[in-house]
N, CA, C and O atoms as a Tinker XYZ file with bonds, in Angstrom:
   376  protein
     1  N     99.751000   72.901000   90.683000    73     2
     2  CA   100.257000   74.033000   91.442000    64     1     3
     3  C    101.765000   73.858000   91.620000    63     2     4     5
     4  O    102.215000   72.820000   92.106000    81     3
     5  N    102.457000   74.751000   91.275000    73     3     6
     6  CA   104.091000   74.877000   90.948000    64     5     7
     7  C    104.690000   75.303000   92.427000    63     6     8     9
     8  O    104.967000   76.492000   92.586000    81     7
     9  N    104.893000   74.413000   93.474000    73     7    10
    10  CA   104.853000   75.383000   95.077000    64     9    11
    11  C    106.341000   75.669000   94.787000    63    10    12    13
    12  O    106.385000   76.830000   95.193000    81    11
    13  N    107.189000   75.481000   94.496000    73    11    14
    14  CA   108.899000   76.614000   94.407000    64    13    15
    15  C    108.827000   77.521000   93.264000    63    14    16    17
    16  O    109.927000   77.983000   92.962000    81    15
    17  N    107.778000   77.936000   92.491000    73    15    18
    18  CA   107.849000   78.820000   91.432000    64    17    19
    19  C    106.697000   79.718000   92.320000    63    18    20    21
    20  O    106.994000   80.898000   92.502000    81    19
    21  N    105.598000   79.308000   92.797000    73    19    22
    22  CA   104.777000   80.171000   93.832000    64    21    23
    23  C    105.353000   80.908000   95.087000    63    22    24    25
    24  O    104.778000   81.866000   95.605000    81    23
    25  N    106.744000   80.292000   95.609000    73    23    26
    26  CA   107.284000   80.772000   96.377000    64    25    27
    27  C    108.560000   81.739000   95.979000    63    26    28    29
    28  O    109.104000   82.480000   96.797000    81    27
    29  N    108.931000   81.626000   94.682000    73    27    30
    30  CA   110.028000   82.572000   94.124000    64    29    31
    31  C    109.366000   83.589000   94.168000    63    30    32    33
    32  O    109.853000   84.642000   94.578000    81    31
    33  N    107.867000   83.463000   93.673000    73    31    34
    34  CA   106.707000   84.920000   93.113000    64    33    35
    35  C    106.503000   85.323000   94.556000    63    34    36    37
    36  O    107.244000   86.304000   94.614000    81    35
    37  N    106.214000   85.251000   95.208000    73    35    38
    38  CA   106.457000   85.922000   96.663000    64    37    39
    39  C    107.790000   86.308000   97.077000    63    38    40    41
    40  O    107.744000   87.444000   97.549000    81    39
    41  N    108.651000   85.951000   97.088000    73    39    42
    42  CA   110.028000   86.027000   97.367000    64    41    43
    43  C    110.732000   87.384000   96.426000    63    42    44    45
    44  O    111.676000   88.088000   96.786000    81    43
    45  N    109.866000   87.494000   94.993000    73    43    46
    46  CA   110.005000   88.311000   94.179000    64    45    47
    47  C    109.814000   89.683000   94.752000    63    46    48    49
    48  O    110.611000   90.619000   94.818000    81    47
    49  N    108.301000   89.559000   95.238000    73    47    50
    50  CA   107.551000   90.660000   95.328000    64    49    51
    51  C    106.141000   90.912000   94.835000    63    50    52    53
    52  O    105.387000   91.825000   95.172000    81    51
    53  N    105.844000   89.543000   93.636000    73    51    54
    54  CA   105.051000   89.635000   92.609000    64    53    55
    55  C    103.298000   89.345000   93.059000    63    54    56    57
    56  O    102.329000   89.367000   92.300000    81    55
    57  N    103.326000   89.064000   94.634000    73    55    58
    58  CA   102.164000   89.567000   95.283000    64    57    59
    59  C    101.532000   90.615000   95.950000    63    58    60    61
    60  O    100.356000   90.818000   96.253000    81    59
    61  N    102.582000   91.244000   96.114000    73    59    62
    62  CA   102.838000   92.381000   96.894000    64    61    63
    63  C    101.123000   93.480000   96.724000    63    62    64    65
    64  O    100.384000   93.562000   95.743000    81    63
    65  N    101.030000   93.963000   97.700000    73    63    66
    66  CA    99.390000   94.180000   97.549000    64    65    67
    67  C     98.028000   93.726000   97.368000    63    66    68    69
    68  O     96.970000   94.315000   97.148000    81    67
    69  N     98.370000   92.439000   97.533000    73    67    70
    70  CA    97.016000   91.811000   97.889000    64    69    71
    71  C     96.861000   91.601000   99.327000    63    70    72    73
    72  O     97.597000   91.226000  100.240000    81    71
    73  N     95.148000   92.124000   99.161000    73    71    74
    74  CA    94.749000   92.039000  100.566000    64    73    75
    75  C     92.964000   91.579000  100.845000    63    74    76    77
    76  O     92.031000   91.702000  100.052000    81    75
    77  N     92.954000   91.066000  102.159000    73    75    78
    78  CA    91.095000   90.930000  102.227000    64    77    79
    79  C     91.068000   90.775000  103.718000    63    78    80    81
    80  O     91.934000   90.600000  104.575000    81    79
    81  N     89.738000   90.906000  103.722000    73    79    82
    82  CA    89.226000   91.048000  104.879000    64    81    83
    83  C     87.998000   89.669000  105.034000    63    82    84    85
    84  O     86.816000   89.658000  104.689000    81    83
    85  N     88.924000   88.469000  105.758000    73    83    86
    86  CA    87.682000   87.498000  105.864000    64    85    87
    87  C     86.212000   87.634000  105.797000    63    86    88    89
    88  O     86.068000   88.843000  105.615000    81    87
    89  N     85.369000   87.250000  105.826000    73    87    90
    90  CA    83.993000   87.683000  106.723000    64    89    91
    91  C     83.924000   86.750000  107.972000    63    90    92    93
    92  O     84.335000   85.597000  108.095000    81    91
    93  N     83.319000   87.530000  108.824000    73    91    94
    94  CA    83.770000   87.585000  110.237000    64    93    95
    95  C     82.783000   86.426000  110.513000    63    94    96    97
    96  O     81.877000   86.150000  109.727000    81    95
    97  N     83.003000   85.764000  111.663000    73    95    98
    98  CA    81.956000   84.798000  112.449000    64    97    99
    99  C     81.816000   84.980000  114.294000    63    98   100   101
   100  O     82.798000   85.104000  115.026000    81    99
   101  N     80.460000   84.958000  114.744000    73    99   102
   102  CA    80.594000   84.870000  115.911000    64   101   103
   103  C     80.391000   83.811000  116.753000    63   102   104   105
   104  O     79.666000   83.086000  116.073000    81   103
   105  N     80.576000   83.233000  117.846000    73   103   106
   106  CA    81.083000   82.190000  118.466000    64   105   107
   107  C     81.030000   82.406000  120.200000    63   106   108   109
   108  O     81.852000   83.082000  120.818000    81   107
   109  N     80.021000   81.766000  120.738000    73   107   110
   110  CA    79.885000   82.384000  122.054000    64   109   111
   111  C     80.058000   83.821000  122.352000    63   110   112   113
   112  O     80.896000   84.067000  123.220000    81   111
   113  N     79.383000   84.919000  121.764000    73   111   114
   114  CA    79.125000   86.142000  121.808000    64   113   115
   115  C     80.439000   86.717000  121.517000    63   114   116   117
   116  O     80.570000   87.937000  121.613000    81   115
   117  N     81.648000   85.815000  121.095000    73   115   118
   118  CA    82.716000   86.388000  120.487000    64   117   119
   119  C     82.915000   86.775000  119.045000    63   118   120   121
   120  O     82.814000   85.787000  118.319000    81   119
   121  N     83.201000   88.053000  118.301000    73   119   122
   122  CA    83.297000   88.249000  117.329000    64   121   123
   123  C     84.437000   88.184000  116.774000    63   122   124   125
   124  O     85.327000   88.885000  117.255000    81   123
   125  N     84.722000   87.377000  115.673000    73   123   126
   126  CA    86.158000   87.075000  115.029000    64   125   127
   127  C     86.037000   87.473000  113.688000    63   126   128   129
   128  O     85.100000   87.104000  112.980000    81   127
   129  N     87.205000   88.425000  113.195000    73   127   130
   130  CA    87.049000   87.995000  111.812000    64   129   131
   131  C     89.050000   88.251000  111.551000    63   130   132   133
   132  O     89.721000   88.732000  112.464000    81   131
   133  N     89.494000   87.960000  110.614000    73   131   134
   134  CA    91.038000   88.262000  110.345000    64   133   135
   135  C     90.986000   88.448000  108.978000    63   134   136   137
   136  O     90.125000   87.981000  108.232000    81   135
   137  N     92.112000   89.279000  108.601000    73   135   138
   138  CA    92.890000   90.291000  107.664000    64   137   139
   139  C     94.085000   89.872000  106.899000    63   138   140   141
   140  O     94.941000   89.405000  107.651000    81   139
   141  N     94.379000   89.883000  105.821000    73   139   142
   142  CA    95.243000   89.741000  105.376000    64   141   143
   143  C     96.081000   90.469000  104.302000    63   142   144   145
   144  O     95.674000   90.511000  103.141000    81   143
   145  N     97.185000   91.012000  104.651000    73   143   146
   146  CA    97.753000   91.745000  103.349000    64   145   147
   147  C     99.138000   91.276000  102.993000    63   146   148   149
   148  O     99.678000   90.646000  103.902000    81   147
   149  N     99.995000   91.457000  101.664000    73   147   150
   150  CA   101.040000   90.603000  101.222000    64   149   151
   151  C    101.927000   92.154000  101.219000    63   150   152   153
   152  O    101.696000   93.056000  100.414000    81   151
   153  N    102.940000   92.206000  102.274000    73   151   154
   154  CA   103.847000   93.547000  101.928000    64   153   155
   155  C    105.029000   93.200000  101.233000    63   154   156   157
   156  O    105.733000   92.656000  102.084000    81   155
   157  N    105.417000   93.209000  100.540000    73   155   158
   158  CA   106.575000   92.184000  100.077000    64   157   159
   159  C    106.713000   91.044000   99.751000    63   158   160   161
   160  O    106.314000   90.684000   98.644000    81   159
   161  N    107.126000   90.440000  100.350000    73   159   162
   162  CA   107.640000   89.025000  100.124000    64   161   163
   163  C    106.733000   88.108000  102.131000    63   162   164   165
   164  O    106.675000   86.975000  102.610000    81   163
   165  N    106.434000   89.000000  102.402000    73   163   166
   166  CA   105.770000   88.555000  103.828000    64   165   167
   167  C    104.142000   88.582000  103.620000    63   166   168   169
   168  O    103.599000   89.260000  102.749000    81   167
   169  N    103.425000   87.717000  104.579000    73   167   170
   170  CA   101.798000   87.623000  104.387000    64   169   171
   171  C    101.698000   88.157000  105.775000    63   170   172   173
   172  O    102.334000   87.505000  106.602000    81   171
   173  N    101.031000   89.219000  106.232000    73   171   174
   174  CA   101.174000   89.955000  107.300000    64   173   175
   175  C     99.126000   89.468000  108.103000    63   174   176   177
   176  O     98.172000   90.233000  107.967000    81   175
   177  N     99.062000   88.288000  108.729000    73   175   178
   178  CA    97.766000   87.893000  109.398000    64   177   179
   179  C     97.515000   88.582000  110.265000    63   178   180   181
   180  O     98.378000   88.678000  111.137000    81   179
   181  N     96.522000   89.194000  110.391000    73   179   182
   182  CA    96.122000   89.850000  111.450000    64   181   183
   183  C     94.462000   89.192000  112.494000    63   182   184   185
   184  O     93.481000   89.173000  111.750000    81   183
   185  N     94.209000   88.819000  113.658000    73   183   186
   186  CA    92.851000   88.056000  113.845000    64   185   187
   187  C     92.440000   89.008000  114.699000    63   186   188   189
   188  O     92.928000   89.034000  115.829000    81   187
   189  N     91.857000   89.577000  114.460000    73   187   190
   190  CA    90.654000   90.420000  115.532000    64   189   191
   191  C     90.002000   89.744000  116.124000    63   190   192   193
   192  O     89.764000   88.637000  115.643000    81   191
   193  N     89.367000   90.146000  117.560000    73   191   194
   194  CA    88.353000   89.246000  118.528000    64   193   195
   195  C     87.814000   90.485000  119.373000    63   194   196   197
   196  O     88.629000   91.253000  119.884000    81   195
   197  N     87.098000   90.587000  119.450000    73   195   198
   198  CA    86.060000   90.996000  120.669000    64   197   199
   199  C     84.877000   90.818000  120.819000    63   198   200   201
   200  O     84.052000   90.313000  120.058000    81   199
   201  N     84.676000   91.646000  122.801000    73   199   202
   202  CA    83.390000   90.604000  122.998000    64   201   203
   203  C     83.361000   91.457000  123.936000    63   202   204   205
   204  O     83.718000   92.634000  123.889000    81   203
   205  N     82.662000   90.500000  125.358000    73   203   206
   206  CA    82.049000   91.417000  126.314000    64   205   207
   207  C     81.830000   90.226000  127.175000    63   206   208   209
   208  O     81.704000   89.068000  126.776000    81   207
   209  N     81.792000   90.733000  128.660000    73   207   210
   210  CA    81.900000   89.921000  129.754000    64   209   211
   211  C     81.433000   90.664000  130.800000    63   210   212   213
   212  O     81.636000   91.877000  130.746000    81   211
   213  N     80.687000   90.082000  132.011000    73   211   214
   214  CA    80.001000   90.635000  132.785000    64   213   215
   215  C     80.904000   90.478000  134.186000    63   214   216   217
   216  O     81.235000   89.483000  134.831000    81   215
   217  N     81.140000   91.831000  134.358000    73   215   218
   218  CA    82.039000   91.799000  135.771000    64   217   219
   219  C     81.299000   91.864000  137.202000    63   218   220   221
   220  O     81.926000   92.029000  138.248000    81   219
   221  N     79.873000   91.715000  137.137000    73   219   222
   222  CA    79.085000   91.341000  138.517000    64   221   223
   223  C     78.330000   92.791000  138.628000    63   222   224   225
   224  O     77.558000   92.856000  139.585000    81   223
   225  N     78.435000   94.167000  137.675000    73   223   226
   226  CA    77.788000   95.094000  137.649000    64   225   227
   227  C     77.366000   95.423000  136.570000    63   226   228   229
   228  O     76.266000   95.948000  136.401000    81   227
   229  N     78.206000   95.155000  135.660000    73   227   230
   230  CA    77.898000   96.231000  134.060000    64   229   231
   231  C     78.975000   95.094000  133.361000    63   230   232   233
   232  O     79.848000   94.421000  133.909000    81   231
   233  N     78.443000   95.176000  131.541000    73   231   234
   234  CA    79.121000   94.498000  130.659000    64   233   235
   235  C     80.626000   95.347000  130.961000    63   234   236   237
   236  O     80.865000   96.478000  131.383000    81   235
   237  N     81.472000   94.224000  130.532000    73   235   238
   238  CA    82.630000   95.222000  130.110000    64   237   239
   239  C     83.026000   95.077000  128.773000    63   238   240   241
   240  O     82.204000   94.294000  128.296000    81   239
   241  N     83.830000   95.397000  127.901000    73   239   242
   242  CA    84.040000   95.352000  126.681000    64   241   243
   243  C     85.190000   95.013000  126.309000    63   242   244   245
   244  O     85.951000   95.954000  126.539000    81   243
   245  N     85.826000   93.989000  125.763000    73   243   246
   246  CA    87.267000   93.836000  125.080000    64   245   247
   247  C     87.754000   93.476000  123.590000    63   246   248   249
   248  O     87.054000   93.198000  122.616000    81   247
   249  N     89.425000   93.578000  123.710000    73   247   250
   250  CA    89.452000   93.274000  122.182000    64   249   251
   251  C     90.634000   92.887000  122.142000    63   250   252   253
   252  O     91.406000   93.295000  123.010000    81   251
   253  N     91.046000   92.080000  121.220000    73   251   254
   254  CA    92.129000   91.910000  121.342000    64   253   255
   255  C     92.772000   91.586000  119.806000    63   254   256   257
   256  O     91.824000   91.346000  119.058000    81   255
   257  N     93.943000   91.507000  119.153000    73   255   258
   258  CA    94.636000   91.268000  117.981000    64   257   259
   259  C     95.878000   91.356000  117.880000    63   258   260   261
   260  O     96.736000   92.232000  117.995000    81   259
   261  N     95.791000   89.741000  117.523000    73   259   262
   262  CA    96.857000   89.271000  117.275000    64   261   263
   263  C     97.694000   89.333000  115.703000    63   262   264   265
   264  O     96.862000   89.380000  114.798000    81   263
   265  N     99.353000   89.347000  115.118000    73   263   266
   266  CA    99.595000   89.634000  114.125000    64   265   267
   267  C    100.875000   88.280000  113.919000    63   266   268   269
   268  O    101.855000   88.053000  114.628000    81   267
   269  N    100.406000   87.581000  112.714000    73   267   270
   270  CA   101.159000   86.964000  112.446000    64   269   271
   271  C    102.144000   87.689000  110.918000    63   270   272   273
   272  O    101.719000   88.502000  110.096000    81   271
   273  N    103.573000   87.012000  110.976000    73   271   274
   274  CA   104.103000   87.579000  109.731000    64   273   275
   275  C    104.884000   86.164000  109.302000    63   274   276   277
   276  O    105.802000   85.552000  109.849000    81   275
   277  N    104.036000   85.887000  107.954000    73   275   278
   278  CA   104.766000   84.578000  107.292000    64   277   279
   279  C    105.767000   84.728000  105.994000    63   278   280   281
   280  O    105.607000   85.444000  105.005000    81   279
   281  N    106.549000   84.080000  106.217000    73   279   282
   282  CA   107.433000   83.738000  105.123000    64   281   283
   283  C    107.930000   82.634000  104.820000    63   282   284   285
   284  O    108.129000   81.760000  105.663000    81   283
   285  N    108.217000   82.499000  103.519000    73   283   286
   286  CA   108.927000   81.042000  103.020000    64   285   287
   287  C    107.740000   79.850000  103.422000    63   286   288   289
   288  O    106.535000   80.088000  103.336000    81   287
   289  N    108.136000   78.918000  103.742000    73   287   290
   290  CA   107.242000   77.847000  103.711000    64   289   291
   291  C    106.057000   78.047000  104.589000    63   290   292   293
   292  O    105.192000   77.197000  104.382000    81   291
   293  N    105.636000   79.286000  105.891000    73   291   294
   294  CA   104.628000   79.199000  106.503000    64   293   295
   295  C    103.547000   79.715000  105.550000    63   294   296   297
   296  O    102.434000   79.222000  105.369000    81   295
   297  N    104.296000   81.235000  104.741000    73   295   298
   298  CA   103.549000   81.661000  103.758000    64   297   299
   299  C    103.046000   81.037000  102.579000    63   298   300   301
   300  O    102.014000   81.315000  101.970000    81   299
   301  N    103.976000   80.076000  102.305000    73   299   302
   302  CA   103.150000   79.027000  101.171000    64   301   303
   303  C    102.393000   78.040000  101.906000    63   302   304   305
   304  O    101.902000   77.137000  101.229000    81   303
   305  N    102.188000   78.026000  103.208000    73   303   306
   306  CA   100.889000   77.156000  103.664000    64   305   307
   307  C     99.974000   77.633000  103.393000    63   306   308   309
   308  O     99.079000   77.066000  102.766000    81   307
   309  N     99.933000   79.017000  103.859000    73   307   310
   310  CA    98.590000   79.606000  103.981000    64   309   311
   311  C     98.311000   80.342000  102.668000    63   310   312   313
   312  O     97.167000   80.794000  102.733000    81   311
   313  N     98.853000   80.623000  101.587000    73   311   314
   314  CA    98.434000   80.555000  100.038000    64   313   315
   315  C     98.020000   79.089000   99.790000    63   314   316   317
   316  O     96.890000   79.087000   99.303000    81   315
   317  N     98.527000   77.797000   99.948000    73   315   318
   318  CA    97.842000   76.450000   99.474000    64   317   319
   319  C     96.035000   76.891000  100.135000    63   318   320   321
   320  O     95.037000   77.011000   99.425000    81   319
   321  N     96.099000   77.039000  101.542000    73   319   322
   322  CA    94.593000   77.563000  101.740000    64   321   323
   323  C     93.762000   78.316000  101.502000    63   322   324   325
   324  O     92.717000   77.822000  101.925000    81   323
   325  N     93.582000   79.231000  101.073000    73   323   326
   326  CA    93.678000   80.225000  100.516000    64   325   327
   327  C     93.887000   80.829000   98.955000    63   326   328   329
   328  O     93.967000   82.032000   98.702000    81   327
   329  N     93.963000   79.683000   97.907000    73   327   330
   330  CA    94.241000   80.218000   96.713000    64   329   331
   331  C     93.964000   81.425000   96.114000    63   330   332   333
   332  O     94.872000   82.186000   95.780000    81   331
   333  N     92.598000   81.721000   95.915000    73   331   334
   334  CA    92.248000   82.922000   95.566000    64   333   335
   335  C     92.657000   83.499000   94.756000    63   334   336   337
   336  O     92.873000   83.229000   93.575000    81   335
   337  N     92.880000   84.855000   95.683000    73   335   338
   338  CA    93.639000   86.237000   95.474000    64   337   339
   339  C     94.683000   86.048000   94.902000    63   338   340   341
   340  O     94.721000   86.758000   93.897000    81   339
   341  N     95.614000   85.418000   95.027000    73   339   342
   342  CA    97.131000   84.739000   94.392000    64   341   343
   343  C     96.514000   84.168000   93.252000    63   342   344   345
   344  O     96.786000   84.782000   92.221000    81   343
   345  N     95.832000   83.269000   93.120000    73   343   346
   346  CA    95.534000   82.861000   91.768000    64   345   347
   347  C     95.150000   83.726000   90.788000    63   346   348   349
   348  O     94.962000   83.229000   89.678000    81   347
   349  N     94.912000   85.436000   90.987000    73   347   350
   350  CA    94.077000   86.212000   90.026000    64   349   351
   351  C     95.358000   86.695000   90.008000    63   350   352   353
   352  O     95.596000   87.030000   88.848000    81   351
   353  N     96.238000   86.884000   90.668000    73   351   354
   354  CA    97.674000   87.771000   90.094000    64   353   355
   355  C     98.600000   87.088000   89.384000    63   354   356   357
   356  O     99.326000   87.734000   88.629000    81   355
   357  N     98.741000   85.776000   89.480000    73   355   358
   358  CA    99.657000   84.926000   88.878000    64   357   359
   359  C     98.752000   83.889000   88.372000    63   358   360   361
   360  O     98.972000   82.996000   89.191000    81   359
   361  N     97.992000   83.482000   87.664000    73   359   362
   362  CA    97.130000   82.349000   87.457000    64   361   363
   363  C     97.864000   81.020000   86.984000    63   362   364   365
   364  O     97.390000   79.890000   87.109000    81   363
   365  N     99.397000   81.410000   86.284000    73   363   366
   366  CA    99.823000   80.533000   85.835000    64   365   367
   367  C    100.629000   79.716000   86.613000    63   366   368   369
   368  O    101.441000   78.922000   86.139000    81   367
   369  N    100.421000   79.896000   87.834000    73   367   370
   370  CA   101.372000   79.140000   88.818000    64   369   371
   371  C    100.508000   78.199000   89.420000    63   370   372   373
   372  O    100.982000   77.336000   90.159000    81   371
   373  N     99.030000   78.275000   89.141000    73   371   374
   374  CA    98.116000   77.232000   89.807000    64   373   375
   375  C     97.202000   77.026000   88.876000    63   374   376
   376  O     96.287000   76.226000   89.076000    81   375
């Protein structure tokens, strides 16, 4: 795996449109799943969560999401994890 020729190809643009949708897991009646799409030269994380909690009468319902935006070396962390999708657009870099 070529990591400063994987990071020029992002830096390029040459991921640009890849995207997925984890599959989700739940976890103490919490539902998680996170998102990912490449707009540019940025990996734009997104983690969804909701759930439900009992306020002493009735469930209540929440949600919450958080958005990460990586570049340069955070974004080549999370492509090393992640190969995949990057590997079907550029194969020759890994």
């Amino acid at each position: 795996m070529d990591k400063d020729a994987i990071l020029e190809a992002l830096e390029a643009g040459e991921f640009d449109g890849i995207s997925h949708e984890y599959q989700s897991y739940t976890h103490g009646g919490v539902e998680t799943w996170v998102t990912m799409e490449v707009s540019g030269s940025t990996i734009i994380v997104e983690k969804h969560s909701e759930g439900k909690f009992f306020d002493g009468r009735e469930n209540e319902r929440w949600d919450k999401c958080t958005t990460e935006h990586l570049t340069g070396p955070d974004a080549l962390r999370f492509i090393e994890k992640r190969l995949y999708y990057f590997a079907q657009r550029r194969p020759d870099l890994f």
